[in-house]
C-alpha positions in Angstrom: 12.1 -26.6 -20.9 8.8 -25.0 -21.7 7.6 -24.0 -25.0 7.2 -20.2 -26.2 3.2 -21.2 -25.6 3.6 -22.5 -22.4 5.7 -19.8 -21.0 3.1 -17.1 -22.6 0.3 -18.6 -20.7 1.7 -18.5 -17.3 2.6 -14.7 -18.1 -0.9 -13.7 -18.4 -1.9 -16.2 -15.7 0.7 -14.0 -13.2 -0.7 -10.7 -15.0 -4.6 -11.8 -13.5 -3.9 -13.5 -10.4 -1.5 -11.3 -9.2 -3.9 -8.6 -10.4 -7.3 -10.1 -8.8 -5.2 -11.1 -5.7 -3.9 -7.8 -4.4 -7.4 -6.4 -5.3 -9.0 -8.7 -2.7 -6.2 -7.9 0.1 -5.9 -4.4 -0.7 -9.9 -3.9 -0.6 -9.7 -5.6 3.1 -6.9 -3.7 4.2 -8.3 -0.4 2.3 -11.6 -0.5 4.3 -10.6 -0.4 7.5 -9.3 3.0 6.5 -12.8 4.2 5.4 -14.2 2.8 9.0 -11.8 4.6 10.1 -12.3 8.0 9.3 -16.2 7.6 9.7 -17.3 5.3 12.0 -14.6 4.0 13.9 -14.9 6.3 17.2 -18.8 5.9 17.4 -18.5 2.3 17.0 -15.5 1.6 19.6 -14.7 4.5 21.2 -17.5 6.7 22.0 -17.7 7.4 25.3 -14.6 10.0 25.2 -14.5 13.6 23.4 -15.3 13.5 20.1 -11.6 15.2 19.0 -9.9 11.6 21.3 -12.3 9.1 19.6 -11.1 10.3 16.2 -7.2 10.1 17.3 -8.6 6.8 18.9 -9.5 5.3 15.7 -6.9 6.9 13.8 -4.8 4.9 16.1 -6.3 1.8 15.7 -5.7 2.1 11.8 -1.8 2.8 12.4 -1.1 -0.1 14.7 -0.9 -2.1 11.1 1.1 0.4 9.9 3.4 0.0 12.6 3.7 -4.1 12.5 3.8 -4.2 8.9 7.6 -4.2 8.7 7.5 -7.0 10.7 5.0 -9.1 8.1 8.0 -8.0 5.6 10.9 -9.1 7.1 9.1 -12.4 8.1 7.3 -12.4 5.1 10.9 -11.4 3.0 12.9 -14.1 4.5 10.5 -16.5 4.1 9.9 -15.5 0.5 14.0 -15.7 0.1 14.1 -19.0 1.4 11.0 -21.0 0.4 9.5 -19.1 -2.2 7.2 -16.2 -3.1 4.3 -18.1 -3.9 3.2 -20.4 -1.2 4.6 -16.9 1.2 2.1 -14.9 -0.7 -0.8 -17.3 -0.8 -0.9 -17.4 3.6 -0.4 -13.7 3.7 -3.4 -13.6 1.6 -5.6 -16.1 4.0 -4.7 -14.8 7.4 -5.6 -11.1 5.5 -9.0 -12.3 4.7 -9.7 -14.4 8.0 -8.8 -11.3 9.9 -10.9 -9.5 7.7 -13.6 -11.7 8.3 -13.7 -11.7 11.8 -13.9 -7.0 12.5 -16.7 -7.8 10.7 -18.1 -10.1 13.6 -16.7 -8.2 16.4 -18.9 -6.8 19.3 -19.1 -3.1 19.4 -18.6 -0.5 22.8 -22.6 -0.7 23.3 -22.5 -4.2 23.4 -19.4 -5.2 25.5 -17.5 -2.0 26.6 -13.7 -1.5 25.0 -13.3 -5.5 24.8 -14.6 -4.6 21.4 -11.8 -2.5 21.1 -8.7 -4.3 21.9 -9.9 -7.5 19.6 -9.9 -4.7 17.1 -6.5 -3.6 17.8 -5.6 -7.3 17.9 -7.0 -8.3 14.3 -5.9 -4.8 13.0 -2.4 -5.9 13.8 -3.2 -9.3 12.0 -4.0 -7.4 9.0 -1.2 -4.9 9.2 1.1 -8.3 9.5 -0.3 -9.6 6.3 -0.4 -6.9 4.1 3.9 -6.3 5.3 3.9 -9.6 3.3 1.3 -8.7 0.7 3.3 -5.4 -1.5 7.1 -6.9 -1.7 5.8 -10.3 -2.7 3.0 -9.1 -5.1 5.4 -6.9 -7.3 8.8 -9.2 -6.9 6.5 -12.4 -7.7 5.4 -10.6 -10.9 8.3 -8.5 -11.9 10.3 -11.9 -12.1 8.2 -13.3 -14.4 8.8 -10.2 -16.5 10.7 -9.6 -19.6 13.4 -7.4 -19.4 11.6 -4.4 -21.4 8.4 -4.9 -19.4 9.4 -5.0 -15.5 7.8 -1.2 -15.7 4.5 -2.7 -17.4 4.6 -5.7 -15.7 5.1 -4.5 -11.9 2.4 -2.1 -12.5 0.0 -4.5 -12.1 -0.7 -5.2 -8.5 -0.1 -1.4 -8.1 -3.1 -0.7 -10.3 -5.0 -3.9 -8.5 -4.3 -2.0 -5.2 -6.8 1.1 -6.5 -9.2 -1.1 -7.6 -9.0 -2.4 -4.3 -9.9 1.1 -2.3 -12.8 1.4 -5.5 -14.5 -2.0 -4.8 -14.2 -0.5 -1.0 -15.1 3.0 -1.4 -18.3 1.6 -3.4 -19.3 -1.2 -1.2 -19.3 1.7 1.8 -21.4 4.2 -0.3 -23.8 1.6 -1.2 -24.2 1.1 2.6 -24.8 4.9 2.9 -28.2 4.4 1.4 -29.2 2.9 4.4 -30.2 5.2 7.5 -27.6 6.2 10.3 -29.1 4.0 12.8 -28.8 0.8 10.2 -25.8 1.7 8.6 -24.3 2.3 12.7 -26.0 -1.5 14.0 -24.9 -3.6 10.9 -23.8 -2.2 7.9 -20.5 -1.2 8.5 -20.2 -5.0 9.0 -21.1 -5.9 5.4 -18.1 -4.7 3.7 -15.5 -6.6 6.5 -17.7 -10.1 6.2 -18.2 -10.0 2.0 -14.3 -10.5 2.5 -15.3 -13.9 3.4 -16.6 -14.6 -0.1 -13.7 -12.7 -1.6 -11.2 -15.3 0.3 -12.4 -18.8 -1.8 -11.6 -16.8 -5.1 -8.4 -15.4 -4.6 -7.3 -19.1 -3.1 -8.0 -20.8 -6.1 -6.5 -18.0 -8.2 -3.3 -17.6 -6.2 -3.0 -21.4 -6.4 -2.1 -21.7 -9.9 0.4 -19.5 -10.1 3.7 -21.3 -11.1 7.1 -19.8 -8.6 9.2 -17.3 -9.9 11.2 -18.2 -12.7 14.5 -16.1 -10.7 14.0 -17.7 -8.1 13.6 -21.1 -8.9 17.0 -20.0 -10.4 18.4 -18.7 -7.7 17.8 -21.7 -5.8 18.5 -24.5 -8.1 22.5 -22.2 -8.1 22.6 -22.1 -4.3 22.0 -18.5 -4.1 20.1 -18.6 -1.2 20.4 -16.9 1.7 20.3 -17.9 5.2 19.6 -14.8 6.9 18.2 -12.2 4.1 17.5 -9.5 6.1 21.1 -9.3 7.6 22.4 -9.4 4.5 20.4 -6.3 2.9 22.1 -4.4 6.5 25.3 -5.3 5.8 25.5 -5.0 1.9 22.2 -2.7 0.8 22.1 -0.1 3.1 22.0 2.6 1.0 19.3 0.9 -1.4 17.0 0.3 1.4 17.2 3.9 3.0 16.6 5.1 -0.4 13.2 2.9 -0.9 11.8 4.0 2.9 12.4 7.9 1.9 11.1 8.3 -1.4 8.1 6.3 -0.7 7.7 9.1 2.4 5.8 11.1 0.0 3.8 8.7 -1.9 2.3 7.6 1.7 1.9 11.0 3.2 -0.1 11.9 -0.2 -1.8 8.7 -0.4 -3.2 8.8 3.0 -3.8 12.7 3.2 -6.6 11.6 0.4 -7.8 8.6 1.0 -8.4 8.9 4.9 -7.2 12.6 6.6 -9.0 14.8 4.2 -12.4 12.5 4.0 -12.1 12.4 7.5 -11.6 16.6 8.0 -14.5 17.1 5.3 -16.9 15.3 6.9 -16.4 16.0 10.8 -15.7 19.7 10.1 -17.3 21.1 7.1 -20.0 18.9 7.5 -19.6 17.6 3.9 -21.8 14.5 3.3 -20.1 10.7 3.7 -21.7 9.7 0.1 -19.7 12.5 -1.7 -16.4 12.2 -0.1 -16.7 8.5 -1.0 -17.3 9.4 -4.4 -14.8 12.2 -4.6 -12.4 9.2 -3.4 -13.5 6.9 -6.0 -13.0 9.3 -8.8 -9.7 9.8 -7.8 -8.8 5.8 -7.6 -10.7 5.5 -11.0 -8.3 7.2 -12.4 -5.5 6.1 -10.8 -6.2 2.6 -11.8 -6.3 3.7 -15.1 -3.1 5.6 -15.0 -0.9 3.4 -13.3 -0.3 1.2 -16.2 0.2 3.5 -18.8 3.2 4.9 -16.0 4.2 1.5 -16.1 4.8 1.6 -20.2 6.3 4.8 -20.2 8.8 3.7 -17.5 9.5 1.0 -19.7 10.2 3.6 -22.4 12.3 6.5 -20.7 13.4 5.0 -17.3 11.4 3.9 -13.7 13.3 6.6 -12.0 12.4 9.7 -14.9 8.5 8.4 -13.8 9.2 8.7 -10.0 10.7 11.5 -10.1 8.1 13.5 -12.4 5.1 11.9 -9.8 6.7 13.7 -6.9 6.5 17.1 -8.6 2.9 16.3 -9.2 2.6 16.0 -5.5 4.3 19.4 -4.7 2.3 20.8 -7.2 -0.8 19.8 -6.2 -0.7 20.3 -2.3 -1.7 24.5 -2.4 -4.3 23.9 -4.8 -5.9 21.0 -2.8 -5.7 22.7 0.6 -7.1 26.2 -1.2 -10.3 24.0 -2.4 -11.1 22.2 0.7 -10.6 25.6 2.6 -12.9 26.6 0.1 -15.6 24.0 0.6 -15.5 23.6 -3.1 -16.3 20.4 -4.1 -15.4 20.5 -7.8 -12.0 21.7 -6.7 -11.4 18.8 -4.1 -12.5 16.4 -7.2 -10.1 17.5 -9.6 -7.7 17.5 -6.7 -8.3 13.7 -6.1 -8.1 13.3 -9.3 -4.6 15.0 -9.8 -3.0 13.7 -6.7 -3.9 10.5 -7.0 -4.1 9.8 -10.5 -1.4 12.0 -12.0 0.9 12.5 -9.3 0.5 9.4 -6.8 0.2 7.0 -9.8 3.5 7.4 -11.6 5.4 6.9 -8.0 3.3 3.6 -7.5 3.4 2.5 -11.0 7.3 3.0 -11.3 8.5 1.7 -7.8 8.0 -1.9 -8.3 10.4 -1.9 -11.3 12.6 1.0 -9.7 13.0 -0.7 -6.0 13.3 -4.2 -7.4 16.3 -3.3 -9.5 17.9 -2.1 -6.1 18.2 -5.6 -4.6 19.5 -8.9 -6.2 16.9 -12.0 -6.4 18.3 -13.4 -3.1 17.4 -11.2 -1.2 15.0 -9.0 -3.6 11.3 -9.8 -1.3 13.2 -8.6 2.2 14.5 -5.7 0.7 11.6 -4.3 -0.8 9.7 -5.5 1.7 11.9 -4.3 4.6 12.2 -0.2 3.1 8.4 -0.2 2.0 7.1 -1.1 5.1 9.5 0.6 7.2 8.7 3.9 5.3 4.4 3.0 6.1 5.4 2.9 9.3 7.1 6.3 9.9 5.2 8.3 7.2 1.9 6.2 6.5 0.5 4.5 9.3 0.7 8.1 11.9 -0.4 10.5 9.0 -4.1 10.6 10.0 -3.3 11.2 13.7 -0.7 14.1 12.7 -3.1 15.6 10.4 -5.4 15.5 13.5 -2.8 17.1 15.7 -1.4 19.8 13.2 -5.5 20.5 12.7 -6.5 21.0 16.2 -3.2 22.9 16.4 -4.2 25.5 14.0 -8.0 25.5 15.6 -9.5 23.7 12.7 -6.8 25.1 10.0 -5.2 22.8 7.5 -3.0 25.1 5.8 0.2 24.1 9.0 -1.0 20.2 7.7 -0.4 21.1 4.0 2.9 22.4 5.1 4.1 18.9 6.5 3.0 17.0 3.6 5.1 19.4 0.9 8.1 18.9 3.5 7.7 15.5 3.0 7.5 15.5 -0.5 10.7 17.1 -0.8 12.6 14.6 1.9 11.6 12.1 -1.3 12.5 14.7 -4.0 16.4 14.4 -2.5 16.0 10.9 -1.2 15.0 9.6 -5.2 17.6 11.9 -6.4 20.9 10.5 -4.8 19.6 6.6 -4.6 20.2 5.7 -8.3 19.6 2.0 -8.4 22.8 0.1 -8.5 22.1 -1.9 -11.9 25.5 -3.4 -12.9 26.4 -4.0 -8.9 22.6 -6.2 -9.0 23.1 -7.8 -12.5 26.7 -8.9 -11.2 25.8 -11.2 -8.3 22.5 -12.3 -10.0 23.7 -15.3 -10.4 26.5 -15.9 -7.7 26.2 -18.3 -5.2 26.1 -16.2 -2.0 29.5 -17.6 -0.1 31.2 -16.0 -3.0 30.0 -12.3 -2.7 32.2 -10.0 -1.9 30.8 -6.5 -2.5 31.9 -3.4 -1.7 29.5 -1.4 0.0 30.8 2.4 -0.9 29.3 1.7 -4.3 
């Protein structure tokens, strides 16, 4: 049995790697979002209209969206049967090689849209591993957890993800010091290949990482199931509808930010690259910060209270954001960065690692999560950039139609959070049963 010591040191050891892992595949995944809005369709795609290029890339950038609840369910039965940490440490190499290599890809000018559907190819690569990356990251550290810190303690790789779009977001706006011409030949490259470097540390970090103490468990009792993801269909329906439409709104939100509206600012209003990317930064400063102190108050009044309240946030701050970009005001698109992201956004991601991992038993606990999180990317993530595009160009430059969708969404999750309260007793009850003797009733 390990000592009090013992198990204290393999705590904090969870608390960094898992911190400094997702960091490193969040900021590889993260960039290709930034390339996205601002260079992808000269680099790939320029040889069609200007309006097509963007939807292009934007396209490009959901094709992970759309595999990645694939790399959960592979990733989540994998994760149910072996174990979360050897799952999470591959997710994390093939996110970094992939990385790696759209950093060494040959553009349009240099071999015509071949360029272009290796792209597509590694961007599906990436969108496989990081399906596996979120479920594992929070499950792994939420079962290390003490019972009065799951909220504290599942905030971590949820904060590491924001650091993750910072290190990106600065690595790109350091580039923007070069001129167009350099910055269009090679230094787009440099933030893709530093991934490279990134890789070796977060091997030897994820490495030491000792397997979940529930499921080690779960295994050693025979609760182990033989096809997970069949059994959250048959007997967790309700809990995994619930986790794809609340996180709706925490994606549409997310990605209005962090790719439509840099995107918009700085195609149509002209707005300089450098300022977006600081406006972006500000906003994931804060959020970083924020997300843990969500985590502790979650811990003190309830994950769902904290979810909750961060959807309002959202609603709240949509008008306000879309008057100050109409606007051109700078300042106001700031402090709206900073409230949607940090106020709003971060007390939905800081609360749904505790809230959704309390919806699914150990067993099956990685597919689950991993199965309605990704699924939800995929519908309301992955597409927003290209249906901001469309609603835009619909309105003849407009946003306010855009807007519109995004507080629609946000109350699909309003009602969605509302009526899936997290089935604590019906979770705690087969914790520890050996799966051939469950017998639950699924009207709960």
């Amino acid at each position: 049995m390990a000592s009090p010591a013992s198990t204290a040191r393999q705590k904090r050891l969870i608390i960094a790697s898992t911190f400094i892992g997702s960091t490193i595949e969040w900021y590889d995944f993260f960039i290709f979002g930034t390339v996205s809005a601002l260079f992808l369709n000269k680099l790939f795609f320029p040889a069609v209209d200007p309006t097509m290029g963007t939807i292009f890339g934007f396209m490009t950038f959901a094709t992970a969206w759309l595999v990645r609840p694939i790399g959960g369910v592979i990733a989540g039965h994998l994760g149910d049967k072996i174990g979360r940490k050897t799952t999470l440490l591959w997710s994390f190499i093939i996110m970094g090689a992939a990385t790696t290599l759209i950093g060494l890809l040959p553009t349009y000018e240099s071999a015509g849209y071949i360029g272009a559907v290796l792209l597509v190819l590694l961007r599906i690569v990436q969108g496989l591993s990081a399906g596996a990356e979120y479920g594992g990251a929070i499950v792994a550290v939420v079962e290390h957890a003490d019972e009065k810190r799951r909220g504290l303690f599942g905030s971590v790789p949820q904060s590491a993800a924001f650091f993750g779009l910072l290190l990106g977001n600065l690595t790109f706006l350091a580039m923007t010091a070069l001129d167009k011409q350099a910055l269009l030949a090679w230094g787009w490259r440099v933030p893709f290949i530093l991934s490279a470097a990134m890789l070796l540390v977060g091997i030897y970090i994820r490495n030491r990482v000792a397997e979940s103490p529930a499921f080690v468990k779960a295994k050693a009792s025979g609760n182990i199931e033989k096809l997970p993801v069949m059994t959250v269909l048959r007997e967790y329906p309700r809990q995994l509808l619930g986790v794809l439409f609340a996180q709706a709104a925490p994606n549409t939100f997310f990605y209005t930010c962090a790719v439509a509206m840099v995107s918009y600012a700085v195609s149509r209003l002209k707005m300089p690259q450098a300022d977006m990317l600081i406006a972006v930064s500000i906003g994931a400063a804060v959020e970083m910060v924020t997300i843990p102190i969500y985590g502790m108050l979650s811990d003190a009044i309830g994950r769902r209270k904290v979810f909750v309240w961060g959807i309002c946030a959202l609603l709240a701050g949509a008008i306000p954001f879309c008057l100050a970009v109409e606007a051109q005001s700078y300042a106001g698109m700031v402090a709206g960065y900073v409230w949607v992201l940090g106020i709003g956004h971060a007390a939905c991601h800081s609360s749904q690692a505790s809230l959704f991992s309390d919806m699914f038993p150990t067993s099956v606990r990685y597919t689950g999560i991993s199965a309605g999180y990704q699924m939800s990317g995929a519908i309301f993530g992955g597409p927003l950039p290209i249906i901001a595009t469309a609603l835009i160009a619909y309105q003849h430059g407009g946003i306010r139609v855009f807007f519109g969708y995004t507080m629609i969404i946000g109350i699909v999750s309003l009602i969605a959070i509302m009526a899936s309260k997290p089935h604590y007793s019906l979770v705690r009850k087969f914790e520890a049963q050996p799966s051939e003797n469950r017998q639950i009733n699924t009207s709960h």
